[in-house]
Each structure stands twice: as structure tokens, then as C-alpha cells.
FITIRO-947192 format. One line per field, with one value per atom (N, C-alpha, C): x, y, z. Coordinates in Angstrom, 2 decimals. Layout:
# residues N
c1 = c(X, ...)
c2 = c(Y, ...)
c3 = c(Z, ...)
# end
This chain:
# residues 91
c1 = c(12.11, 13.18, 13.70, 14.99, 15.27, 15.87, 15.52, 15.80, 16.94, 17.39, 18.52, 19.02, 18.42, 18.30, 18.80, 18.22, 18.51, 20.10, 19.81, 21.27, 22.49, 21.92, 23.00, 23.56, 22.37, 22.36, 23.18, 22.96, 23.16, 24.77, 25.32, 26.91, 27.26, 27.04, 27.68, 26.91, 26.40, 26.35, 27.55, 27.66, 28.57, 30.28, 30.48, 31.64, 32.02, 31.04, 30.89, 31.23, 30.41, 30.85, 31.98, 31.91, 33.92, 34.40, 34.43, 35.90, 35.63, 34.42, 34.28, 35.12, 34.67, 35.72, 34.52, 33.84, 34.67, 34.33, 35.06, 34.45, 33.45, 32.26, 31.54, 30.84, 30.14, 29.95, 28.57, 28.18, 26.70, 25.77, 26.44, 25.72, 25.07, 26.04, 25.33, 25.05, 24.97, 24.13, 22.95, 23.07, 21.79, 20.67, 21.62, 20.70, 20.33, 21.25, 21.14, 20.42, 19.79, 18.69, 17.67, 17.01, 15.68, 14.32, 13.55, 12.40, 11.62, 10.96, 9.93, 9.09, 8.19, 6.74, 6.16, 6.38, 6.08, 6.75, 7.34, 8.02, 8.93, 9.48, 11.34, 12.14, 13.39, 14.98, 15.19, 15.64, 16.32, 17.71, 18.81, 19.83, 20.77, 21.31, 22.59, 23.87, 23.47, 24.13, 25.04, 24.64, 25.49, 26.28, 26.49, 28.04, 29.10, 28.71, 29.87, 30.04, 31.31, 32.08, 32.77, 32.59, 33.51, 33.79, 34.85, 35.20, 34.67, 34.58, 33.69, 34.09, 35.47, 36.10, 35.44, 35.75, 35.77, 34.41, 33.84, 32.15, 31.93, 32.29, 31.85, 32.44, 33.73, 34.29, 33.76, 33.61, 32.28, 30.89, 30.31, 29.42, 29.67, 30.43, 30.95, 31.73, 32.03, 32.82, 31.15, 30.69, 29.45, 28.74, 28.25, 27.41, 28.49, 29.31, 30.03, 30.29, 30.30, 30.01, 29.05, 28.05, 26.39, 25.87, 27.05, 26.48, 25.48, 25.61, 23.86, 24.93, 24.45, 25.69, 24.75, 23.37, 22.51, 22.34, 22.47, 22.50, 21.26, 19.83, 19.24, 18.73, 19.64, 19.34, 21.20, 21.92, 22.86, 22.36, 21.80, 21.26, 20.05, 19.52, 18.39, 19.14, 20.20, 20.93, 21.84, 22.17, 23.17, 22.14, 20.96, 19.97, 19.44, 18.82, 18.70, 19.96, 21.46, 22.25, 22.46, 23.02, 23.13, 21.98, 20.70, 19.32, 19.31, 19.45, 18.90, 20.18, 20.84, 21.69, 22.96, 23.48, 25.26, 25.18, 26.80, 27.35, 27.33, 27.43, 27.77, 29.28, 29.46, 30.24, 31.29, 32.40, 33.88, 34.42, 34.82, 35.48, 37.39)
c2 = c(-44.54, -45.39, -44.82, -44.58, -44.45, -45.28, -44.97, -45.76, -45.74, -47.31, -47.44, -46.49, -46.03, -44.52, -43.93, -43.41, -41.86, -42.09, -43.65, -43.61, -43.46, -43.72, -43.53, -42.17, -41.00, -39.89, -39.34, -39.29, -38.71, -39.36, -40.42, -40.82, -40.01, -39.47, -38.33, -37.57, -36.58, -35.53, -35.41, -36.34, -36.48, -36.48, -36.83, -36.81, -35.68, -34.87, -33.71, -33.17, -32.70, -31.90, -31.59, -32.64, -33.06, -32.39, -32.76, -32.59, -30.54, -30.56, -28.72, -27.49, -26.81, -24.92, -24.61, -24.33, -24.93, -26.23, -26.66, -28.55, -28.44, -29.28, -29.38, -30.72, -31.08, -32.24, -32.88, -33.60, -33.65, -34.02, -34.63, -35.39, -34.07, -33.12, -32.30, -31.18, -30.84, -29.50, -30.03, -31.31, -32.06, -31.57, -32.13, -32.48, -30.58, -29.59, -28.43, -27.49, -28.26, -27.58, -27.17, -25.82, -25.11, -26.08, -26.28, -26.79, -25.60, -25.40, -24.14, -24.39, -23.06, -23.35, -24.45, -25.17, -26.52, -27.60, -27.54, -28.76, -29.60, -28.68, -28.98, -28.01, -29.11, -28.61, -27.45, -26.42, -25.19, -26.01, -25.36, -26.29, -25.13, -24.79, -23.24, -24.10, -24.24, -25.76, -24.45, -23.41, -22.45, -22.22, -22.18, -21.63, -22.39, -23.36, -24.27, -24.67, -24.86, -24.91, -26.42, -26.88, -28.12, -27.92, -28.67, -28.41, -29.67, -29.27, -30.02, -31.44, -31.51, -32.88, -33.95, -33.26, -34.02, -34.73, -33.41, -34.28, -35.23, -34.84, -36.39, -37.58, -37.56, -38.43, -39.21, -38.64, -39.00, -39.54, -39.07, -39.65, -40.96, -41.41, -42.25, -43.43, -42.78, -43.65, -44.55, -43.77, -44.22, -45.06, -44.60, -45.15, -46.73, -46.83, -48.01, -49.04, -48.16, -49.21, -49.85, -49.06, -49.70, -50.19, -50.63, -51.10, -51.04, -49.78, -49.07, -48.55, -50.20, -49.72, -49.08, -49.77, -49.15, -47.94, -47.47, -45.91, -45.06, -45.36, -45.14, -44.71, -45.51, -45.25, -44.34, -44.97, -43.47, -41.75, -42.31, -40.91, -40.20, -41.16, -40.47, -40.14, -40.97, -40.31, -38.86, -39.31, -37.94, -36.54, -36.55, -35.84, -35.32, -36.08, -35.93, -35.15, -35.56, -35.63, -33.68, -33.84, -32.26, -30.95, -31.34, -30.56, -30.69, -31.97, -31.37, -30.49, -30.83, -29.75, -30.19, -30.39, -30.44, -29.56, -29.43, -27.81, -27.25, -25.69, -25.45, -25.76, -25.74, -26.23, -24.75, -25.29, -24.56, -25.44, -24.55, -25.53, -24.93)
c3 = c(-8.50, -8.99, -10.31, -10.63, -11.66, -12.61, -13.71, -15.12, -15.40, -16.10, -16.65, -17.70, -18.65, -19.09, -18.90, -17.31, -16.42, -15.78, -15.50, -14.52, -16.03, -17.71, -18.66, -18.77, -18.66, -18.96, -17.52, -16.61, -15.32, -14.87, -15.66, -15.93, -16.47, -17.86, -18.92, -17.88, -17.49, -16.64, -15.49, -14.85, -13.89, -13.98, -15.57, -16.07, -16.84, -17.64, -18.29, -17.19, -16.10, -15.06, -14.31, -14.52, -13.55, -14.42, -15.76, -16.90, -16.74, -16.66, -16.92, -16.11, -16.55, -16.25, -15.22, -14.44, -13.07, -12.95, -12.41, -12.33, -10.86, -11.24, -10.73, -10.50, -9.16, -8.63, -9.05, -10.18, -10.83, -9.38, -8.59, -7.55, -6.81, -6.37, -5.62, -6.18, -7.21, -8.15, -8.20, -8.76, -9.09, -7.41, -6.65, -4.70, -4.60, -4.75, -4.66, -5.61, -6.69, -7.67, -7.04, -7.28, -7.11, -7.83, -7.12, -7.88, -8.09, -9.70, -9.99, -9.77, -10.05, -9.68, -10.79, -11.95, -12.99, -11.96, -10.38, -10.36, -11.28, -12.28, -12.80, -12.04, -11.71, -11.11, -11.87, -11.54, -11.90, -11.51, -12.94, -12.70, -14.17, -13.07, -13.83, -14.44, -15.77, -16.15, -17.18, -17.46, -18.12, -17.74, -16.37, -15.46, -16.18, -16.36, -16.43, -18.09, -18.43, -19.71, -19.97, -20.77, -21.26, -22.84, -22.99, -24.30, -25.59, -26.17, -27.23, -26.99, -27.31, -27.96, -26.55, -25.41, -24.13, -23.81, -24.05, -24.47, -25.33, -26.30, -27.19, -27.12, -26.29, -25.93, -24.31, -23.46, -22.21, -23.23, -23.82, -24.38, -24.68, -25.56, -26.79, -25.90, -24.33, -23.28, -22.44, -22.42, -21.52, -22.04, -22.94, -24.17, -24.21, -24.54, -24.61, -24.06, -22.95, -21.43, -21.05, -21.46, -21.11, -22.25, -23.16, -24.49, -24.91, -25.26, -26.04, -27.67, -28.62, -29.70, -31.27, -30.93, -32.35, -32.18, -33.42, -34.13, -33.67, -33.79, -33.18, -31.76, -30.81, -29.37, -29.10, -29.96, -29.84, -29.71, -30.81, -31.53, -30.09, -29.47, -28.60, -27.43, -26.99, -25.76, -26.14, -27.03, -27.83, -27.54, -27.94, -28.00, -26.89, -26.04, -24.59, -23.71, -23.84, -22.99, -23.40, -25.12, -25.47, -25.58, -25.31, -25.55, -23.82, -23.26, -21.93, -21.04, -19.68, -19.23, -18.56, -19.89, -19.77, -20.12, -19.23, -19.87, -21.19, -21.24, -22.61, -22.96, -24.07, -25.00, -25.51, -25.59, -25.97, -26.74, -28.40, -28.77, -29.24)
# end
């Protein structure tokens, strides 16, 4: 089952992706990831490009929606969403 959390993070994944150079479908990169030999997704999240502003704006859209408004739990999705594998960044 996944966490209200995961389903926050895996929204900004899904929208990052879309907005990206090539646009891409989070649903099925995600289904089409390699599992390694540690059992984590291999997930070629470098291919793909978004531009700064667009990201922080998907963030700041999501986050809003799921009214997650203290600074603190901003700050941990912000963290999670840019350390784990959204695209890289163009600015």
C-alpha cells in the first residue's frame, strides 16, 4: 500500500515528467524500471530535462493541494522530491 507521502511525491514526479524535454509518462517509466541486484528501481531519470522555474512551480502546486502548508514538511518533500529522481534541472 502506498503512503499518502508517496502518492505526494509520485504527483510532482508525474507532472515534472510530463512538463520535461522529452516528456515522459511517470506511470510507465516508473512500471518499466530495472530492479538491481539491492532490489531498488533503476530509473534513467537523467534522460530527461525540466526547467527550473516549472519545477518549483509543480512542487509548490502539489504541495498546495494536499495541503502540506508547514515549513518543515515543505522542506522534507522539497528534499525527497529534488535528491530523489526528478529530472535534472535547466535553468
Amino acid at each position: 500500500m502506498i503512503s499518502k507521502d508517496e502518492k505526494i511525491l509520485h504527483e510532482m514526479y508525474r507532472r515534472s515528467f510530463k512538463a520535461s524535454t522529452p516528456s515522459g509518462d511517470w506511470d510507465e517509466i516508473l512500471a518499466n524500471s530495472v530492479v538491481d541486484e539491492n532490489g531498488m528501481k533503476t530509473i534513467d531519470f537523467m534522460a530527461y530535462e525540466c526547467d527550473d522555474d516549472i519545477m518549483k512551480r509543480i512542487v509548490e502546486d502539489v504541495l498546495k493541494e494536499n495541503k502540506v502548508f508547514t515549513k518543515r514538511r515543505i522542506q522534507q518533500f522539497q528534499t525527497s522530491f529534488y535528491l530523489g529522481c526528478s529530472p535534472k534541472t535547466k535553468s
